[in-house]
C-alpha positions as CSV (number, residue, x, y, z in Angstrom):
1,X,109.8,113.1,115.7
2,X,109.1,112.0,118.8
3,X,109.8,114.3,121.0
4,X,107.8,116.7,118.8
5,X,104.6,114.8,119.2
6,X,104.8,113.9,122.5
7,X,105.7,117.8,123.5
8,X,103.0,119.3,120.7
9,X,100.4,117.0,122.7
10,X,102.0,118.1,126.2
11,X,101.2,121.9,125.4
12,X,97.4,120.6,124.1
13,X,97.2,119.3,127.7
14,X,98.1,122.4,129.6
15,X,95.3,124.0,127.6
16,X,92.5,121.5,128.9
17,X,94.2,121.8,132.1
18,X,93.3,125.2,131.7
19,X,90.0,124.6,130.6
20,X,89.0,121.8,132.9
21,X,90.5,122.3,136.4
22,X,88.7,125.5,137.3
23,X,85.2,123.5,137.0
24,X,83.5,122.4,140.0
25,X,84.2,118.7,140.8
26,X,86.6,118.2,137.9
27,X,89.7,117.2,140.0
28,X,92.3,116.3,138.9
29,X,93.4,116.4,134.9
30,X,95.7,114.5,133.0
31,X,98.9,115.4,132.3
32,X,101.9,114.2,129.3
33,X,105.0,113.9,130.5
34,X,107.9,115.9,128.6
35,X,110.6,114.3,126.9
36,X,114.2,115.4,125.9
37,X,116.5,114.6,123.1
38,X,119.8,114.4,124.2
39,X,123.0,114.2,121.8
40,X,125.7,111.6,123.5
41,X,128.4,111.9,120.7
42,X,130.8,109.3,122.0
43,X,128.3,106.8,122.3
44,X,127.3,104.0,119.1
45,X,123.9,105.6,119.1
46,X,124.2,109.1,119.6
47,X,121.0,110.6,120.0
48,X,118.6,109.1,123.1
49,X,115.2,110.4,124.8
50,X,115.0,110.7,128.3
51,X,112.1,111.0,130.2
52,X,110.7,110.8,133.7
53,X,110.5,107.4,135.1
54,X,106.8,106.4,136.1
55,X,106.2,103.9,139.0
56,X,103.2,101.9,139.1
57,X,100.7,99.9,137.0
58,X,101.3,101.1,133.5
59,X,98.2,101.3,131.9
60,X,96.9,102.0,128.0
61,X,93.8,104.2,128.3
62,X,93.6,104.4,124.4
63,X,95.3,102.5,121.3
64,X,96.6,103.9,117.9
65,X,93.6,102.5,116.2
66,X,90.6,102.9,118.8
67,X,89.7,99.0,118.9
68,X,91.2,97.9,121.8
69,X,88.6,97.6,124.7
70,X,89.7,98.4,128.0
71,X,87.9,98.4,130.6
72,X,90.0,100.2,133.0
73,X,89.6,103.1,130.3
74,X,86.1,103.4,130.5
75,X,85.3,102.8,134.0
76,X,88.5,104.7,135.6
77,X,88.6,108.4,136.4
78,X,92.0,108.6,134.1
79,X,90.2,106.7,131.7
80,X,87.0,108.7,131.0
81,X,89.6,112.3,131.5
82,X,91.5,110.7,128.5
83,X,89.0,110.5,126.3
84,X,87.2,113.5,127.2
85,X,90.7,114.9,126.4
86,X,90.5,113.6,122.9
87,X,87.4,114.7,122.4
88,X,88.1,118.3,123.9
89,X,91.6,118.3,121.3
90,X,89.6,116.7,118.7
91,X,86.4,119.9,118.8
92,X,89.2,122.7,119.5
93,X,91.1,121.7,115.9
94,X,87.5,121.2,114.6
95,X,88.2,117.7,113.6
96,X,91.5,118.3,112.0
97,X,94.0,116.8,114.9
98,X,93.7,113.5,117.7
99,X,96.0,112.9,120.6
100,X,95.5,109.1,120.5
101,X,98.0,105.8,122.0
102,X,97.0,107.7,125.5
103,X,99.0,105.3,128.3
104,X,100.5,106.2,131.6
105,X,100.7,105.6,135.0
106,X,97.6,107.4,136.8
107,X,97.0,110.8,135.3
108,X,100.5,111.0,134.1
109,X,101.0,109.4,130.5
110,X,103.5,109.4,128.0
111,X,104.3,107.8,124.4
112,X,100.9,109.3,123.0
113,X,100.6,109.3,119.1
114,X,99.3,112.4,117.0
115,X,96.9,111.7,114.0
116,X,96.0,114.7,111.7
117,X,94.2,114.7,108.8
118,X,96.2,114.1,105.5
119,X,97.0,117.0,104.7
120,X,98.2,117.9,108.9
121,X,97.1,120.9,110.8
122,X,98.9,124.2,111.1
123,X,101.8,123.1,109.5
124,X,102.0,119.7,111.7
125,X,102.2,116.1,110.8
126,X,101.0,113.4,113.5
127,X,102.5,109.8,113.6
128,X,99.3,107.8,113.3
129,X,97.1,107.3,110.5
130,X,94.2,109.7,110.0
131,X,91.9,106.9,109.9
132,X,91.8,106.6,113.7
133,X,89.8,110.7,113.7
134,X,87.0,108.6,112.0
135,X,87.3,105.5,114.2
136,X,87.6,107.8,117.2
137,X,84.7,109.8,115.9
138,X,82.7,106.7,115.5
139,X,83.4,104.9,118.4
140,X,83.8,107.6,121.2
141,X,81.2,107.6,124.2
142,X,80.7,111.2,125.8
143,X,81.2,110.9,129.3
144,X,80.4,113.2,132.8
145,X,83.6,115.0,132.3
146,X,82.7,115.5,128.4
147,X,78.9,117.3,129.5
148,X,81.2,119.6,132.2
149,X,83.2,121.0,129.5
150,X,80.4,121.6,127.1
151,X,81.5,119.3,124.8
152,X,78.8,118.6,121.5
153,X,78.5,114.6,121.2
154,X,80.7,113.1,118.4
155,X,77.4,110.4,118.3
156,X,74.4,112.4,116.8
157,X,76.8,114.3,115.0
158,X,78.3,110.9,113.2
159,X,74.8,109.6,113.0
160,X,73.7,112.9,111.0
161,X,76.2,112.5,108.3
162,X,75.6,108.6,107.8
163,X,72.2,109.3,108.1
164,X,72.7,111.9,105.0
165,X,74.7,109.8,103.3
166,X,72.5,106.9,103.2
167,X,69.2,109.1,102.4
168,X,71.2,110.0,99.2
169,X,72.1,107.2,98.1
170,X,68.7,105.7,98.2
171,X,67.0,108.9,96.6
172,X,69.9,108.1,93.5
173,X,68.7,105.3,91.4
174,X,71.1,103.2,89.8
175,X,71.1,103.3,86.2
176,X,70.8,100.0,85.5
177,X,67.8,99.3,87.3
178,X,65.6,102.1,86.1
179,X,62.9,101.7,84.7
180,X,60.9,103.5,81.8
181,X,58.2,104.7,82.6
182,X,55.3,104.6,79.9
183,X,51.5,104.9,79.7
184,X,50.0,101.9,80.7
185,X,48.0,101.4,76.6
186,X,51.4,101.5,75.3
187,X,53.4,99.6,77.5
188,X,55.6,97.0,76.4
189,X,55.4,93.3,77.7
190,X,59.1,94.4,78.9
191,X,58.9,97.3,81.6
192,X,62.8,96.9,82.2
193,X,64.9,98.9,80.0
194,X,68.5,98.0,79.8
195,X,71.2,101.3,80.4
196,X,72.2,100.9,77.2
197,X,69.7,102.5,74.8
């Protein structure tokens, strides 16, 4: 399972590599590490991953859940590629799939998480709940590197449907606090009707 998310959000990176290195004053783009399952039959535990070792201040650019603040996410090239890099994944599977848990050394990262919607996309399941696509959508910032890949912003969009969503619910009166409405001659002393008549 691992090895299958971290690879499935490897060949999403070589795609926005594709995309995003090309563009004028882009540099350089952020790149997952693959990782291998090997079998080791004579040893207690026989199935390992392997990976290439990274040297150098480990950092997380993004957590599972979105909450975490860090700074060095949002102020740091790497940082700001990463989440344009969600945000790129997250508008090429129209909402459907997030490479989140983004951490590495410099632009090279590894043990990234997958969340998909519940029901997955194209056949895949991620490792991390779908609620972090709607924390993700709510919380992300577009950045420079988000406007130079034409990105649409995740904010107005968000703001639109809870916008919507509010303006329905106050256009739908609750039933229990309705009230009759009756010519004033004939109106009762009572002007509240209770739901139950």
């Amino acid at each position: 399972q691992e090895c299958h998310v971290q690879n499935t959000a490897r060949e999403y990176a070589k795609l926005y590599a594709a995309e995003a290195e090309p563009l004028e004053g882009f540099g350089e783009v952020p790149e997952i590490i693959p990782i291998f399952l090997i079998h080791r039959p004579a040893n207690n535990i026989p199935y390992a991953t392997v990976e290439e070792e990274l040297v150098g201040e480990f950092v997380k650019y993004s957590v599972k859940d979105g909450k975490e603040v860090n700074f060095l996410r949002r102020d740091s090239e790497a940082g700001q590629k990463c989440c344009t890099f969600q945000h790129w994944v997250y508008e090429k599977t129209n909402g459907n799939l997030l490479v989140t848990d983004l951490q590495g050394v410099g632009m090279k990262l590894t043990d990234v998480g997958i969340a998909t919607l519940a029901k997955g996309y194209k056949g895949f399941k991620g490792n991390c709940s779908f609620s972090f696509i709607e924390q993700f959508r709510a919380l992300h910032q577009c950045n420079e590197y988000c406007e130079m890949l034409g990105l649409k912003s995740l904010r107005t969009t968000h703001q639109k449907q809870r916008k919507t969503i509010s303006t329905k619910s106050k256009n739908l009166p609750n039933s229990s606090t309705v009230k009759k409405m009756v010519p004033k001659k004939a109106r009762e002393p009572r002007d509240f009707i209770s739901s139950e008549h």
